[in-house]
C-alpha angles and dihedrals in degrees: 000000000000115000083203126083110238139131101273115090116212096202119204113227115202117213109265132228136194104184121109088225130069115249119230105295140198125201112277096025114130126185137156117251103217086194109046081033088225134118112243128209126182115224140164089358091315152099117227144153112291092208124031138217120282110252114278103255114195110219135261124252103237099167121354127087102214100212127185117191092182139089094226105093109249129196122250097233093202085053100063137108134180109237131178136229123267098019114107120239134216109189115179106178131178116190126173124220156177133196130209091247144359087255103059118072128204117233112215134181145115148275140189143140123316099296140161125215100044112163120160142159123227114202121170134182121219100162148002096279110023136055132183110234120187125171111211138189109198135053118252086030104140119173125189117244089191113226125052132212098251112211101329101093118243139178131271104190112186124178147165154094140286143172105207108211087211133028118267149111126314110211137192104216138195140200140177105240077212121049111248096016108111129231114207124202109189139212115285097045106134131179123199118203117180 
């Protein structure tokens, strides 16, 4: 190439391959895979994907109000993301919620495949001035903060890292803390998970 700018591009052109196996390989060596329609690398012995996947972003709420009335945990099924095993996660979510009273609290946490290292914060808002915070370790591990926001929306912030063991499916979940006293999570609750 050209070590002066100029308008003419000098454009680099890796072999290509179009077999769904990797050829021999030595460190350092690069091709494109027509087949698998990657780019490979070799690398510390190995072939591997030159480029990897985008982080799994679990999607917005635009318009639905995801409510639980129970006292059995549920899934938000617009805060979910497929992750897979071995990689390590990092989730922030921020959902916003209301309750059908002050005296009912709603019960938040996470769930996913068999995984290690699971560490997450719980922090929910049920005034104006005071929150409840609690750290887990474990999926499905709700704790009550006691007191809910009633009908003036406040903020349920969760995050934290994991490693899954297996491939599967990472969830944001609700509870009542009271049978028959809803729990409402509204639109624009969004979860990242990287």
């Amino acid at each position: 190439g050209s070590a002066t700018s100029d308008a003419n591009a000098i454009a680099l052109v890796l072999d290509s391959y179009n077999s769904a196996t990797d050829p021999t390989g030595t460190n350092g060596e690069m091709y494109y895979n027509s087949n698998l329609g990657k780019f490979r690398c070799y690398e510390a012995g190995a072939w591997k994907d030159c480029i990897t996947a985008v982080p799994s972003v679990a999607r917005e709420f635009t318009t639905t109000t995801a409510t639980n009335s129970t006292t059995t945990q549920a899934d938000i099924t617009e805060l979910t993301a497929a992750v897979t095993a071995g990689r390590q996660y990092i989730f922030s979510c921020k959902l916003t919620h209301t309750t059908a009273a002050t005296t009912t609290a709603g019960l938040f946490t996470v769930n996913g495949p068999t995984s290690t290292n699971i560490n997450y914060i719980v922090k929910t808002g049920y005034s104006t001035t005071a929150e409840y915070q609690v750290v887990q370790t474990a999926f499905n591990a709700a704790t009550n903060p006691g007191t809910g926001p009633g009908t003036t929306a406040r903020q349920v912030f969760i995050d934290g890292t994991f490693t899954p063991s297996t491939n599967g499916t990472f969830a944001v979940r609700f509870a009542s803390e009271v049978g028959g006293s809803a729990v409402n999570v509204l639109p624009n609750s969004y979860c990242v998970v990287e």
